[in-house]
C-alpha positions as CSV (number, residue, x, y, z in Angstrom):
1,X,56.6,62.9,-7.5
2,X,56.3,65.5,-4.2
3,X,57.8,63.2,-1.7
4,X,55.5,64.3,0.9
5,X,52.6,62.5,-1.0
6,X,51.8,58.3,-0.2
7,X,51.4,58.5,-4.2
8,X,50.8,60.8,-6.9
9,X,46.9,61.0,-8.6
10,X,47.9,59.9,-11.7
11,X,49.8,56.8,-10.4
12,X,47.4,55.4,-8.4
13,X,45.1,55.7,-11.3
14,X,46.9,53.8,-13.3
15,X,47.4,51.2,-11.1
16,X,43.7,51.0,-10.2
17,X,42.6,50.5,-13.7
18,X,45.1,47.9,-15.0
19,X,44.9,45.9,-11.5
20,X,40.6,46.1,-12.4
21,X,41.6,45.1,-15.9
22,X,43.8,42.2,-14.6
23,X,42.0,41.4,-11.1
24,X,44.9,41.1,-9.9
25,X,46.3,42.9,-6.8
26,X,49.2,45.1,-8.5
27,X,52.0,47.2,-5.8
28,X,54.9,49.5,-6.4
29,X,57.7,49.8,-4.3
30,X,58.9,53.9,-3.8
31,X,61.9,55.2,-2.5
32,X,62.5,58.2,-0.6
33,X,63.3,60.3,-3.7
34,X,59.8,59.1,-5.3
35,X,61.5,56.6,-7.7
36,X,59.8,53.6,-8.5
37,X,62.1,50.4,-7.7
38,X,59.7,47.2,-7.8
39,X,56.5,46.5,-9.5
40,X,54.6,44.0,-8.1
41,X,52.3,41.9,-9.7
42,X,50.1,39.3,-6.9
43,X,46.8,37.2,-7.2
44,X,43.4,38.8,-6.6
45,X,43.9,38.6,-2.9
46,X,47.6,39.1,-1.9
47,X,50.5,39.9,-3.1
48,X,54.1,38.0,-3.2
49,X,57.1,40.6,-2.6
50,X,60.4,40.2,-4.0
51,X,63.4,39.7,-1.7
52,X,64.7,42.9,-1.0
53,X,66.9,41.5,1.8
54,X,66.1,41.3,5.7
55,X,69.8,42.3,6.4
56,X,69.3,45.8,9.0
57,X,69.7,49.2,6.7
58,X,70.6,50.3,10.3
59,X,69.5,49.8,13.7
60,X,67.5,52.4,14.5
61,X,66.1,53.4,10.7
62,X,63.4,52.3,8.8
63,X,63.8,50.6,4.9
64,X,63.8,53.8,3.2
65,X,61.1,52.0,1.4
66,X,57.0,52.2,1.2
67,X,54.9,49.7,-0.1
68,X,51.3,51.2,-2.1
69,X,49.5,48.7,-3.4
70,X,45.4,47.7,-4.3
71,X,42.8,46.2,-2.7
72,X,40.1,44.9,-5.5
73,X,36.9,44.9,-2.9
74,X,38.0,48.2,-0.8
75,X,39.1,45.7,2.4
76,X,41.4,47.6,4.7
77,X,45.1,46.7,5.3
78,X,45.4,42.9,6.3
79,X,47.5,40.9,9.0
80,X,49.5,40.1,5.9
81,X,50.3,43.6,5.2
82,X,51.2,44.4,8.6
83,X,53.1,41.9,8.5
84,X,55.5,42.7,5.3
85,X,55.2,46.4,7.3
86,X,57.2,45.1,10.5
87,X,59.0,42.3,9.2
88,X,60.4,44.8,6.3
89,X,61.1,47.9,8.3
90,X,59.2,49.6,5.7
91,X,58.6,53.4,5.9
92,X,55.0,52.9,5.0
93,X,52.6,50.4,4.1
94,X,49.2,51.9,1.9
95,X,46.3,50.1,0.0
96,X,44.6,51.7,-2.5
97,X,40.3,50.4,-3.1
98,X,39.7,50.3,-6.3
99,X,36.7,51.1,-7.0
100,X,33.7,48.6,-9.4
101,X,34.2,51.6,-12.3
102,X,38.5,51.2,-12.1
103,X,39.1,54.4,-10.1
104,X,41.0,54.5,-7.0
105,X,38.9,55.1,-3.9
106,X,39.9,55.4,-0.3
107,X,43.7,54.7,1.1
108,X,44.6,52.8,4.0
109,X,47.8,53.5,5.5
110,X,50.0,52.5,8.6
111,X,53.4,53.4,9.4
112,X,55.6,52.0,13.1
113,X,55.8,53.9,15.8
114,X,58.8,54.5,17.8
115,X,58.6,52.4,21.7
116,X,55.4,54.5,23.4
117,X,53.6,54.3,26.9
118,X,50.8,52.7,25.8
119,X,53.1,50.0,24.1
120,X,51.3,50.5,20.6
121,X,53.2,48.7,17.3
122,X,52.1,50.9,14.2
123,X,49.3,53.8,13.5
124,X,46.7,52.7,11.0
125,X,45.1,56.1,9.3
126,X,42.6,56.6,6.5
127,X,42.3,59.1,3.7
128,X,39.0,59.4,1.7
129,X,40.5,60.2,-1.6
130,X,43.9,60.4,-3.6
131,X,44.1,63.4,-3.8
132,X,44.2,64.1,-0.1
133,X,47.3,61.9,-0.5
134,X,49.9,64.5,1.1
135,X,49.8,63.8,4.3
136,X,53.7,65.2,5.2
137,X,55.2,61.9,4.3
138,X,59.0,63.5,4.1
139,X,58.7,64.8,8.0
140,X,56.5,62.0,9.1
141,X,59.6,59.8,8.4
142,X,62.4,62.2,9.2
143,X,60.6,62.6,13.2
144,X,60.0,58.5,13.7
145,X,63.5,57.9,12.7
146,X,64.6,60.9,15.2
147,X,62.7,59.4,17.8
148,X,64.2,55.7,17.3
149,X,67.3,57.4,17.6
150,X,66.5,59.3,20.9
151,X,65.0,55.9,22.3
152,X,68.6,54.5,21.4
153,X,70.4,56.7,23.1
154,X,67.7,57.4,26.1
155,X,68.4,53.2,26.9
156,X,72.1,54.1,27.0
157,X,73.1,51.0,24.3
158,X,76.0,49.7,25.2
159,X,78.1,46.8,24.4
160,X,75.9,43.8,26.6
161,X,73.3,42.1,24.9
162,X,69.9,42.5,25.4
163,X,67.1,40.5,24.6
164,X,63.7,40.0,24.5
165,X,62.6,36.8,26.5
166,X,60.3,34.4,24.8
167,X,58.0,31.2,26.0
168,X,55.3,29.5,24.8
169,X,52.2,28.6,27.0
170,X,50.8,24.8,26.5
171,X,49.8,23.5,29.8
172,X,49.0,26.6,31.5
173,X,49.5,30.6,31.8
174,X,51.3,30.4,35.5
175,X,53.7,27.1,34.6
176,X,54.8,29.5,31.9
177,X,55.3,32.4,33.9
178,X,57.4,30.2,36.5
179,X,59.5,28.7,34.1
180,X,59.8,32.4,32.2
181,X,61.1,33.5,35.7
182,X,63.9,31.2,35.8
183,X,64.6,31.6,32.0
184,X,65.3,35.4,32.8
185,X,67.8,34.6,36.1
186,X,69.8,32.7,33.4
187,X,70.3,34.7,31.2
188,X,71.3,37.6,34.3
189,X,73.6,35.3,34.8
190,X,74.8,35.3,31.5
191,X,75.4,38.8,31.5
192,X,72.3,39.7,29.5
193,X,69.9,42.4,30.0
194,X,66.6,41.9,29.5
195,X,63.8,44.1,28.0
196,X,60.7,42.6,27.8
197,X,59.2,39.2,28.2
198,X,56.6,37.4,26.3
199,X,54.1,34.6,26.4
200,X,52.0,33.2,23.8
201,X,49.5,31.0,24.7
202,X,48.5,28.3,21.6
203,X,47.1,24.4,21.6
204,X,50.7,23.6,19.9
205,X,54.1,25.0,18.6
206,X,54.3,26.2,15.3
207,X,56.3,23.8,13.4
208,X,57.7,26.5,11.3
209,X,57.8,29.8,13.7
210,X,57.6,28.5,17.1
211,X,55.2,31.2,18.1
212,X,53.6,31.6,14.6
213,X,54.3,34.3,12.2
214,X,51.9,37.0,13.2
215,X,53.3,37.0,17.2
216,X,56.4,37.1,15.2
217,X,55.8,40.5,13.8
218,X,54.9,41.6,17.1
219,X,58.3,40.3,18.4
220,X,60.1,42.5,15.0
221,X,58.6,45.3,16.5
222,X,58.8,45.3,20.0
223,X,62.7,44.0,19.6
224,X,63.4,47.4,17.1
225,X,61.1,49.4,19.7
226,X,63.6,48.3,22.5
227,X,66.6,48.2,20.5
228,X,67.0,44.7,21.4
229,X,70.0,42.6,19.8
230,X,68.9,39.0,20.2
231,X,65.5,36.7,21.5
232,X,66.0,34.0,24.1
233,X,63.4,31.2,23.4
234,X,62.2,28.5,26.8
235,X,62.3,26.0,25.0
236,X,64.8,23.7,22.9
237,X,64.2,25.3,19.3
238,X,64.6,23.1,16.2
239,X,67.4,23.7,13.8
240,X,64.9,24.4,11.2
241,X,63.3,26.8,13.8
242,X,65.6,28.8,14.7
243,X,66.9,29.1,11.1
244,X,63.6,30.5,9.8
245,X,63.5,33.0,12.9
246,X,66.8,34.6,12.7
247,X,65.7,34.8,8.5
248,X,62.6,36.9,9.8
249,X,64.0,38.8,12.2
250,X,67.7,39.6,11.5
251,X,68.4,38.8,15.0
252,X,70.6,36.6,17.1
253,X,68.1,34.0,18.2
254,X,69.1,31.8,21.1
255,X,67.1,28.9,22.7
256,X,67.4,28.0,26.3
257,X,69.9,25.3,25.7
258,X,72.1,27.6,24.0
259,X,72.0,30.1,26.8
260,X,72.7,27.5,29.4
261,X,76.0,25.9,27.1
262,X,76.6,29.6,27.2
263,X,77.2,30.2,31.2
264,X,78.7,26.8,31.4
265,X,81.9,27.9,28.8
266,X,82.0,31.2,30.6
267,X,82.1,29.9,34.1
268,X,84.3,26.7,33.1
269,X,87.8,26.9,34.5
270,X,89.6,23.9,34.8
271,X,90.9,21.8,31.8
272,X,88.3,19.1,32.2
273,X,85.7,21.5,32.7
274,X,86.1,23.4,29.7
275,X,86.1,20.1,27.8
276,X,83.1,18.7,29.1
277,X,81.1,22.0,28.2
278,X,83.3,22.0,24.6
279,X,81.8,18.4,24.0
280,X,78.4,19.3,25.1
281,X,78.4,22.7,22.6
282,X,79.7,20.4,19.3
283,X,76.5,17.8,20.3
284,X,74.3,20.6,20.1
285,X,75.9,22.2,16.7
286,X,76.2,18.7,14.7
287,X,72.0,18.8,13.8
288,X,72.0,22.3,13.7
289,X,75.1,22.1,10.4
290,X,72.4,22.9,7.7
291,X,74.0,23.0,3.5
292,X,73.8,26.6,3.4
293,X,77.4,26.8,1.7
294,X,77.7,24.0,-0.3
295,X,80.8,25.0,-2.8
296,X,83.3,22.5,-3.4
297,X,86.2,22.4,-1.2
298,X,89.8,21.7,-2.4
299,X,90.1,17.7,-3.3
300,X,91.2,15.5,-0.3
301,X,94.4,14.0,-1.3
302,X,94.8,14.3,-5.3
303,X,96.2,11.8,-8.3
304,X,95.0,8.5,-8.8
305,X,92.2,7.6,-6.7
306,X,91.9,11.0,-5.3
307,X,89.6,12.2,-8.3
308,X,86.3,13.5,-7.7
309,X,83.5,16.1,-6.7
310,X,85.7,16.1,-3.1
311,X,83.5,16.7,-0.3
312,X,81.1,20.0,0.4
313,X,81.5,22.1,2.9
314,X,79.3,21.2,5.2
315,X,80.7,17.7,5.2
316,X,83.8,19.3,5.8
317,X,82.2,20.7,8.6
318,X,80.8,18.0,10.3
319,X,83.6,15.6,9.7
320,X,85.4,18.2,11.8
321,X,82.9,18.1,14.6
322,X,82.7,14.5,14.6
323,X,86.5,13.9,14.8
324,X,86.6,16.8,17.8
325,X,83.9,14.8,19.2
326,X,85.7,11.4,19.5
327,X,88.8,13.5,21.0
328,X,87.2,15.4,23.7
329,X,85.7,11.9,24.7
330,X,88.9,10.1,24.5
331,X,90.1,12.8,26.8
332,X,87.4,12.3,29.3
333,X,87.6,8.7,29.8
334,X,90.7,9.4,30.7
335,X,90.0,12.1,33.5
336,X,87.4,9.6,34.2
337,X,89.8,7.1,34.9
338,X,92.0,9.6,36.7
339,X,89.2,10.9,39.2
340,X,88.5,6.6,39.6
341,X,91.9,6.0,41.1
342,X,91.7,9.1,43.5
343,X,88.5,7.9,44.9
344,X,90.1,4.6,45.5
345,X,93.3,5.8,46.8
346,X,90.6,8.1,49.1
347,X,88.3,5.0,49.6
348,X,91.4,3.2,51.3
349,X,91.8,6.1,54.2
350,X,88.1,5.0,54.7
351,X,87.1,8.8,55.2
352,X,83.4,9.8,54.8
353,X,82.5,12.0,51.5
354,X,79.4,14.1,51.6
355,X,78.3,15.5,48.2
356,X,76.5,18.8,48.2
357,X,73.0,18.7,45.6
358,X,70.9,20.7,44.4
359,X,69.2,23.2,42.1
360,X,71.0,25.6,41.0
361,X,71.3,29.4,43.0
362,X,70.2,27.6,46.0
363,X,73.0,28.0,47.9
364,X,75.3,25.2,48.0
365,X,78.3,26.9,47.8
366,X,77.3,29.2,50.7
367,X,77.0,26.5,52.8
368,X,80.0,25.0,52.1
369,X,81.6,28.4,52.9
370,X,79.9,28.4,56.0
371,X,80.7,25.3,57.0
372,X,84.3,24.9,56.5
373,X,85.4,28.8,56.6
374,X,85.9,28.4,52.4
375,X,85.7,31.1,50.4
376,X,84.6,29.4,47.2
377,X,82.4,31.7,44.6
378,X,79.0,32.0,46.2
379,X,76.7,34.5,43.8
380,X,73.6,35.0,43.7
381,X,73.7,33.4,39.8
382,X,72.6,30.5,38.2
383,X,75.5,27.9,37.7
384,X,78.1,29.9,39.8
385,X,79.6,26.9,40.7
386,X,80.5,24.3,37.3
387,X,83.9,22.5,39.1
388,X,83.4,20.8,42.2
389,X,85.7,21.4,45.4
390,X,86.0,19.2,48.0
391,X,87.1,20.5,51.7
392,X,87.7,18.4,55.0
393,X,85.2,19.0,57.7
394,X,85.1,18.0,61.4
395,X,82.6,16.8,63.0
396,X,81.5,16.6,66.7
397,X,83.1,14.2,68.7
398,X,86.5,14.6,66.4
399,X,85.2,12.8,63.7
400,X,86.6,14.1,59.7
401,X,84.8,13.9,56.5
402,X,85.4,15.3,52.9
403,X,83.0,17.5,51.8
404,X,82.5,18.2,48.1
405,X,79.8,21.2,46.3
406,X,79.1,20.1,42.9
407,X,77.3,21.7,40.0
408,X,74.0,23.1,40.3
409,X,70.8,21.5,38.7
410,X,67.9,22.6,37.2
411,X,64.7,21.2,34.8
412,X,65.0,19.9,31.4
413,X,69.1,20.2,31.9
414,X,70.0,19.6,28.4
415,X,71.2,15.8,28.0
416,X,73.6,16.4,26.2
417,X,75.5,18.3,29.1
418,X,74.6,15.7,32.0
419,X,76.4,13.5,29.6
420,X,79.6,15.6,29.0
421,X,79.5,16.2,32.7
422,X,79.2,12.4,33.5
423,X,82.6,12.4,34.5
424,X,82.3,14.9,36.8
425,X,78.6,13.9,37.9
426,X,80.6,10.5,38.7
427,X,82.4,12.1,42.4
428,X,78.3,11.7,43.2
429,X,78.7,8.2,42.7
430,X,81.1,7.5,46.1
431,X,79.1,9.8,48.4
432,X,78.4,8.1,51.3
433,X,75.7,11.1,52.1
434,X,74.3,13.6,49.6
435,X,73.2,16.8,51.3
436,X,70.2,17.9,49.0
437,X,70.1,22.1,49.4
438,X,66.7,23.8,49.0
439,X,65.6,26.8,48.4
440,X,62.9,27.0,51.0
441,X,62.2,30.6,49.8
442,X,61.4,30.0,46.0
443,X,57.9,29.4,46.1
444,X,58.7,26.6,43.4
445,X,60.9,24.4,45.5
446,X,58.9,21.0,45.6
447,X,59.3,21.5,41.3
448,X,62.8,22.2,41.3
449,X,63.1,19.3,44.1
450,X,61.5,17.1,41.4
451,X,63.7,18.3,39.1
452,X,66.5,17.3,41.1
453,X,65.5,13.6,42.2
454,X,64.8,13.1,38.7
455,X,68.5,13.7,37.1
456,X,69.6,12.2,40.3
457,X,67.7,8.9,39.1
458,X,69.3,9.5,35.7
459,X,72.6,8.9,37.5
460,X,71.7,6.1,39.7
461,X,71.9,7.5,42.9
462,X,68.4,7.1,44.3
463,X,70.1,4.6,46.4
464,X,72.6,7.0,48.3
465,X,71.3,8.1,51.3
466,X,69.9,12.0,51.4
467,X,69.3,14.5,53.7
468,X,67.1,17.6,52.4
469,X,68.3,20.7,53.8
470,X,66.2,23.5,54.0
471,X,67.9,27.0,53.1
472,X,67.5,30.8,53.2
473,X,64.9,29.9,56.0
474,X,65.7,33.6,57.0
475,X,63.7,35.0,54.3
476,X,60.7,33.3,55.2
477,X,58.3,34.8,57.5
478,X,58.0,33.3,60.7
479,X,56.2,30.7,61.7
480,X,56.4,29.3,58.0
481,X,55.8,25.3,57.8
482,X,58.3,23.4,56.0
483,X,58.1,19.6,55.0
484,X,59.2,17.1,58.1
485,X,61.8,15.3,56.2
486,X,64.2,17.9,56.1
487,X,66.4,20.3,58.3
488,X,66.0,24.0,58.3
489,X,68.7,26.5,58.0
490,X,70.6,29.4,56.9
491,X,73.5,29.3,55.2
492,X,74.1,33.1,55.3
493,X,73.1,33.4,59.1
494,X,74.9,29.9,59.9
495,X,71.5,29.0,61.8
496,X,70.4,25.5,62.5
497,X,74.1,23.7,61.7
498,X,74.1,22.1,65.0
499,X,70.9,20.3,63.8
500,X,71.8,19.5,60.5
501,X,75.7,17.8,61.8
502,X,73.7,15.9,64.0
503,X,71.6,14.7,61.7
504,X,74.3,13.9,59.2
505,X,76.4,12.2,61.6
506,X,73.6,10.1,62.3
507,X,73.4,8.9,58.5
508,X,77.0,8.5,58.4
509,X,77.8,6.2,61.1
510,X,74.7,4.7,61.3
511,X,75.9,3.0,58.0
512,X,79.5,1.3,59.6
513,X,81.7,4.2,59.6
514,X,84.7,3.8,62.0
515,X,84.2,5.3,65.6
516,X,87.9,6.1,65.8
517,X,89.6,9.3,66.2
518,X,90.8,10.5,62.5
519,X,94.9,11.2,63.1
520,X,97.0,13.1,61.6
521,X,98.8,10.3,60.0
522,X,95.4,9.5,57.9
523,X,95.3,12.8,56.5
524,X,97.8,13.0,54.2
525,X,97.7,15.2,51.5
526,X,97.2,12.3,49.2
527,X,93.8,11.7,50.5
528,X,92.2,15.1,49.2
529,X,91.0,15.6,45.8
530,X,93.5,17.4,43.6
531,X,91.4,20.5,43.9
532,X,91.2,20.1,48.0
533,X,93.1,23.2,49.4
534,X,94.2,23.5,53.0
535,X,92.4,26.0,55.1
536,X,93.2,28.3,58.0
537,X,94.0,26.3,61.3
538,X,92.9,26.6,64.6
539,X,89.1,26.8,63.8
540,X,86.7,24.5,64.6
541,X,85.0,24.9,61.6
542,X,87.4,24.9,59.1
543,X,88.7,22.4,57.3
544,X,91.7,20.0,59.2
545,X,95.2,21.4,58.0
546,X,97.8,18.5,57.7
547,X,100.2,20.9,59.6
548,X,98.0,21.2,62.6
549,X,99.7,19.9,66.1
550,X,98.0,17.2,67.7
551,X,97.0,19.7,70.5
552,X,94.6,21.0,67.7
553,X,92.6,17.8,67.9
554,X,90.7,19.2,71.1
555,X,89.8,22.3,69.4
556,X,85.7,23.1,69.8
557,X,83.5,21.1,68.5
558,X,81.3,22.8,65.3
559,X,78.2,23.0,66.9
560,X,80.2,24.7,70.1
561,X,81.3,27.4,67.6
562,X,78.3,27.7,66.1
563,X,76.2,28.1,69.3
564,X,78.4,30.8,70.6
């Protein structure tokens, strides 16, 4: 067979007569030499296809593979067929009409198209008769390919992921898009470049897909168009979901829990830290264990007694995660405890502690920075900050408190993680004052605000006084009303701290605090967290060094400093 022709006269013939004779939809799979490797025998309206693997033949190259096949009433090439088209990577995808008197008639035809301006998936063409079935099939190939390859190496592929970003729409096209917005700063700071986002809108999930199968096909293509290694779900993906996705796609498919378990291991650097997130990432595997491999393992023990099937690997498996489970727990009580008797020991200097809240890349860390002349990681990322630091502050009037930045929040934070991170979550707990940080520039602060008071109730610290504290007021343009509750500020400009200590010392003697002069005898290193680290001396507003002569007690005040 020429292999510039879709299919040869006499085939198609004799497909279109038995496939009349059997009304049934018959199909033959052709290589690239013209060989036959499949027949395919379907219904009177579809066909099944055999697994012939989903496994990539190669990034950027098609099956090698085109699928002709018959159409009994002369119907043009379904969603179905498009479907096996994408899904496959076939070369080509053709459907013969047969004709009432047996004869082939018309073909349909598509072939994929290589990433274009006007974002088209696949050209759909039509020849009136077999025998104008040469339509270059051999070159037509050989230049897509070429051009998948010059896409490749036009988006410079390198070795960081990059994905394609996926949400569903259910309650509304612009809560999507917000929550799409933040889905693609996490995964920036995760390292991962993004390529394309998209939103389906549908009355429910699909229970099977997520997004349904024919958005799926869309998703094949656009991901193969972009040269995209993995898909980034918003939204918590069943096992079974995420199973049949990465079958359809032969992608890395990752939900946004995942991606968030993902920045927590890579930004984890203490002990405890890296357990809490190590917990959190087994909770999440032990559903997701599916009986894929089932073989036997080895017996467990042997001899009398020990006789048997012994257990399957995926019993194995999650005997393992369960026993790592109980472990990293174990372990945690125990920092738990730990972090309880430093809090009392700290409890007993009676000094202040002010916890930092808030959403996450909203620029607690900054402030601390500012405040006590720190230089703990401030980015502009999502979760730059997973262990929290305490520093000593001083107030007006010569007054000291410890000060403490904590992990950032934001919506639907997987339970599983506020759980692992309880013990860490617990420093909250003793706060006399929690400073809640706002964005005051993300157009969705009174949502992530929600978002905040809500895990905040989850913890049980409703109760603890707050102060909401308005930040990156220098990116809003002026004359911009903010809620009355709150204090303004900027933490990069160090604007509107006078106001804010003020405020803060209000709350924090207001509720008994001693009036006396903090010593230097009461600041023993003992009192500070174990992560507390001395700062420069001599500064009003950095933290109070131990070593710092007495003489250093009538240093400035911090709102002095900070007013001139």
């Amino acid at each position: 067979m020429p292999q510039n022709e879709i299919i040869s006269p006499e085939l198609a013939r004799h497909l279109s007569e038995l496939a009349r004779e059997l009304n049934r939809q018959l199909g033959v799979l052709i290589n690239r030499k013209g060989e036959i490797e499949s027949l395919v025998v379907g219904d009177s309206s579809r066909l099944m296809l055999p697994d012939i693997g989903r496994a990539r033949a190669g990034q950027f190259r098609l099956r090698g593979l085109r699928l002709v096949h018959t159409h009994l009433k002369g119907e043009p090439l379904t969603h179905d067929d498009l479907t096996d088209l994408a899904l496959l990577r076939l070369d080509l995808i053709a459907a013969i009409a047969v004709r009432p008197d047996g004869l082939p008639g018309a073909i349909d035809y598509a072939h994929l198209l290589a990433e274009n301006p006007k974002g088209e998936l696949w050209k759909l063409d039509r020849l009136a008769h077999v025998n104008a079935a040469d339509i270059g099939l051999g070159q037509l190939i050989a230049g897509l390919e070429s051009e998948l390859s010059r896409s490749a190496k036009a988006q410079k592929i390198g070795d960081r992921e990059r994905a394609i970003l996926v949400g569903l729409s259910t309650r509304g096209r612009q809560a999507a898009e917000e929550s799409m917005a933040e889905l693609r700063e996490l995964a920036h700071s995760a390292g991962v470049e993004v390529l394309d986002c998209l939103i389906q809108a549908r009355r429910e999930v699909d229970q099977r897909y997520f997004i349904g199968r024919g958005k799926l096909q869309d998703l094949v293509l656009r991901s193969m168009q972009k040269m995209a290694t993995m898909i980034i779900f918003d939204a918590d993906l069943l096992p079974s979901q995420a199973r049949h996705i990465a079958d359809e796609t032969s992608l890395k498919i990752l939900d946004r829990t995942q991606l968030i378990l993902d920045i927590f291991a890579a930004r984890a650097t203490s002990a405890d830290g890296k357990l809490q997130v190590e917990l959190a990432q087994l909770k999440y595997l032990m559903p997701r264990l599916v009986g894929r491999d089932t073989s036997l393992s080895r017996l467990m023990g042997g001899g009398v007694g020990g006789r048997g099937p012994g257990e399957t690997k995926l019993e194995i498996d999650r005997r393992r995660a369960r026993e790592r489970i109980n472990a990293l727990e174990k372990k945690l009580r125990s920092i738990a405890d730990s972090r309880a008797i430093r809090r009392q020991k700290r409890g007993r200097r009676d000094l202040p502690v002010i916890s930092i809240v808030g959403y996450t890349n909203a620029g607690k860390s900054t402030l601390l920075n500012a405040l006590t002349h720190s230089d703990v990681l401030a980015e502009s990322k999502l979760f730059a900050t997973l262990d929290p630091v305490s520093r000593r502050l001083r107030f007006p009037r010569e007054r000291e408190v410890i000060i403490t930045d904590t992990v950032g929040f934001i919506r639907d934070l997987p339970a599983d993680l506020v759980n692992a991170f309880r013990a860490t979550l617990e420093e909250l707990q003793q706060a006399d004052l929690l400073l809640h940080v706002i964005d005051a520039s993300d157009p969705r602060f009174e949502e992530q605000c929600a978002a905040v008071e809500k895990i905040l109730g989850e913890l049980d610290l409703l109760s603890t006084p707050r102060l909401r504290v308005f930040n990156k007021c220098d990116l809003l343009p002026k004359g911009t009303a903010l809620p009355p509750d709150g204090v303004a500020i900027s933490a990069v400009e160090r604007s509107g701290f006078p106001t804010l200590l003020e405020r803060a010392e209000r709350i924090l003697w207001r509720e008994g605090h001693s009036d006396a002069l903090v010593t230097n005898a009461s600041l023993s290193t003992d009192d500070a967290p174990d992560d507390e680290t001395d700062s420069v001396p001599g500064d009003a507003t950095c933290d109070f060094d131990v070593s710092d002569t007495p003489d250093d007690l009538n240093a400035p005040r911090v709102p002095d400093a900070l007013d001139g």
